[in-house]
N, C-alpha and C positions, 0 to 999 in steps of 0.2 A: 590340404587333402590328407598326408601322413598323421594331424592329430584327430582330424574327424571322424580317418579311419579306426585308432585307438580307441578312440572313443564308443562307436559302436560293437566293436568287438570286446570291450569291455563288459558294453551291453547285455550281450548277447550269453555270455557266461553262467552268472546264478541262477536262472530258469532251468537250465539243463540240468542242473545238479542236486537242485531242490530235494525233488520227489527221491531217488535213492540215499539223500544223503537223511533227509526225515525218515527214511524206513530204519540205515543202519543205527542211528541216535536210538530213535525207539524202542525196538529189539533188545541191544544192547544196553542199555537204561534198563529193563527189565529183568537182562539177567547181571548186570550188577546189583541191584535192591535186593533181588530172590538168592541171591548169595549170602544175605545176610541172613536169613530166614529160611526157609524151605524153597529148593530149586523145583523148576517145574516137573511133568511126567517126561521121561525118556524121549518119547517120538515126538512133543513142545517143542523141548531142548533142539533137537536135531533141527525140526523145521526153522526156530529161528536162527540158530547157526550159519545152517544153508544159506538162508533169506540176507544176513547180516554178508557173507562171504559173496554169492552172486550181485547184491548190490555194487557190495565195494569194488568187484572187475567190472561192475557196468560203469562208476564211477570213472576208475582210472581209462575205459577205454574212452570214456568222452573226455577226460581231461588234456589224452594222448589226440583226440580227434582236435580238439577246441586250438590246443596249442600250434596242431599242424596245419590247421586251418588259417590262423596268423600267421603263422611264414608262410605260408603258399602266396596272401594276399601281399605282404609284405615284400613279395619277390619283385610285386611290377614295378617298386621303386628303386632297388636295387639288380640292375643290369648283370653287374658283376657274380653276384649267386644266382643270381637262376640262370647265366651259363655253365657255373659249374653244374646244376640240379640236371642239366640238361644234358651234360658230357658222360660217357657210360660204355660199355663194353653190352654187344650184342650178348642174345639169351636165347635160349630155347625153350617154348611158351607153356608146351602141355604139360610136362613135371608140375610148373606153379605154380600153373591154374587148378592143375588137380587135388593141389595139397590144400590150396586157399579154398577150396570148394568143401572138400573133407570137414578142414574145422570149421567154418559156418554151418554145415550141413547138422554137422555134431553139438555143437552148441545150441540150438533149437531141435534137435532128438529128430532130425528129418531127412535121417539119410539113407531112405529107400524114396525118398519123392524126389531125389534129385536124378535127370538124363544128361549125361557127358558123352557129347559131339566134339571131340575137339582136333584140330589136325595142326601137326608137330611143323610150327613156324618160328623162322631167326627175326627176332626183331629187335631193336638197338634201342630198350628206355632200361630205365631201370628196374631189376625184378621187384624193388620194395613199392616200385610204384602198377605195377601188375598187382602185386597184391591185395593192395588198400583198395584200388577199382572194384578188384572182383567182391572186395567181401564187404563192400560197402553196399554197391548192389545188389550182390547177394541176402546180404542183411533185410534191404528194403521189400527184395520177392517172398522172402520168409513170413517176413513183417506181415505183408497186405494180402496173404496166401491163408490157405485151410492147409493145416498138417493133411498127409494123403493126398492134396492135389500134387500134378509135378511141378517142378521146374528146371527147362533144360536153360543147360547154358552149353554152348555152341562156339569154335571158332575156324573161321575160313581166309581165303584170300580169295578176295575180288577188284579185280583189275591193279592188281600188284599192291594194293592195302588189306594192310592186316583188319580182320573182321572181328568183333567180339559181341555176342547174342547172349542176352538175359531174358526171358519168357517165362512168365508168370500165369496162372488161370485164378487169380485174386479178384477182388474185389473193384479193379481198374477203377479209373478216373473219367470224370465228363468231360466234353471239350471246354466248360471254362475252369475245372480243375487244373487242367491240363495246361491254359492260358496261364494260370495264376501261381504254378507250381513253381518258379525262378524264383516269386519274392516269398512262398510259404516251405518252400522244401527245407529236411534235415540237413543237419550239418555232415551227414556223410557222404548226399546225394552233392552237395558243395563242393566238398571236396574231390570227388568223381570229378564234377568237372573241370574246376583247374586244374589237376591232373591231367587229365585229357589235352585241355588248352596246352599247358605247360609245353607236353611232348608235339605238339603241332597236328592233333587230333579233334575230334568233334565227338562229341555225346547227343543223341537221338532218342527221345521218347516217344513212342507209339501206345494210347492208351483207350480201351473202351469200356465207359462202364458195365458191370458185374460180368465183365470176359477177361480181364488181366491184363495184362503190360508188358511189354516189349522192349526193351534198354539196346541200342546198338552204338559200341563203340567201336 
C-alpha cells in the first residue's frame, strides 16, 4: 500500500508544475537572448518580470502544497507523527483567521469583496493548520468567484463545536459535480481535508449551480 501510494503521488506531481514552470523558461529564455541584442520596451520588460516572479511563488506554493500533501497521507502509516501533528497548545482563532484572510484576499486584489463574521474562540489544533484550511478555501472561493461578488467567511460555535463558513456567490457546482469532486478536486481542497480529518473534524460542501458554494468546517 506504502509503495502504491508513492507511486501515485509521484504521479500526481509534473502536471501541476507544467504550465508555470513553461511560462517562467519562456519569459526568461527571451529576456536572456534580448540581452544579447536589444532589450525589449520598458512596460515588456516589466510585464514579463512580473509574469516570470508571480509564476515562480505559484510554483513554490504547489511545491509547498504537493510535499504537505505527502506527509499528511503518509501520516496514516505512521501512528507515531501524527500524534505528535496532533498534540498542540490551544489558540485563539479570530487574530488568524483574520491575517490568513487578508493575504488571500490581497493576493487576488479582492479585499473589499471579502465579509468577516468571526467570533473569538479557544480551540486546541494547530494555528499552521487554521491557516493552510482557511486559505486553501479561501483560494478555491476566489478561484470560482467574480472579483466584486462577496465572500463571507464566518465562525461560530454550535452545540460546543467549533464552526468555520466559506460562502461564495461563484459559479457553484451540479449535483454530480458535486458527486464527483473527492476524485476531481485540487490539491488544496485535499489537503483541507486531511487536515480536518487529522484534528478529528469533518469538511462539508454545499453547492448550487451558478449560485455559489458553501465550505463548513
Amino acid at each position: 500500500q506504502l509503495d502504491t501510494l508513492r507511486i501515485n503521488l509521484a504521479r500526481t506531481l509534473p502536471p501541476d508544475l507544467q504550465v508555470p514552470l513553461t511560462g517562467i523558461i519562456g519569459f526568461s529564455g527571451i529576456l536572456v537572448e534580448s540581452g544579447l541584442n536589444v532589450l525589449p520596451e520598458p512596460e515588456d520588460l516589466l510585464d514579463m518580470q512580473t509574469y516570470i516572479y508571480e509564476n515562480a511563488l505559484r510554483m513554490q506554493r504547489r511545491m509547498s502544497n504537493y510535499l504537505l500533501y505527502y506527509e499528511l497521507k503518509l501520516l496514516q502509516y505512521e501512528p507515531a507523527r501524527k500524534n505528535e501533528w496532533q498534540q498542540c497548545e490551544s489558540i485563539m482563532t479570530k487574530d488568524i483567521i483574520s491575517a490568513s484572510v487578508r493575504k488571500k484576499a490581497q493576493e487576488f486584489d479582492r479585499q473589499e469583496d471579502v465579509v468577516l463574521e468571526l467570533a473569538e474562540t479557544e480551540i486546541q489544533i494547530p494555528a499552521e493548520s487554521v491557516q493552510k484550511i482557511v486559505e486553501e478555501l479561501l483560494d478555491n472561493a476566489f478561484h470560482f468567484s467574480e472579483p466584486g461578488t462577496l465572500v463571507h467567511v464566518m465562525t461560530a460555535i454550535d452545540e460546543n463545536q467549533w464552526m468555520l463558513k466559506i460562502i461564495d456567490r461563484g459559479c457553484g457546482m451540479t449535483t454530480e459535480q458535486l458527486a464527483n469532486l473527492k476524485q476531481r478536486s485540487g490539491l488544496g481542497l485535499k489537503i483541507s481535508h486531511l487536515l480536518v480529518q487529522l484534528h478529528n473534524g469533518k469538511l462539508v460542501i454545499e453547492s448550487d449551480s451558478n449560485q455559489g458554494t458553501t465550505v463548513t468546517v
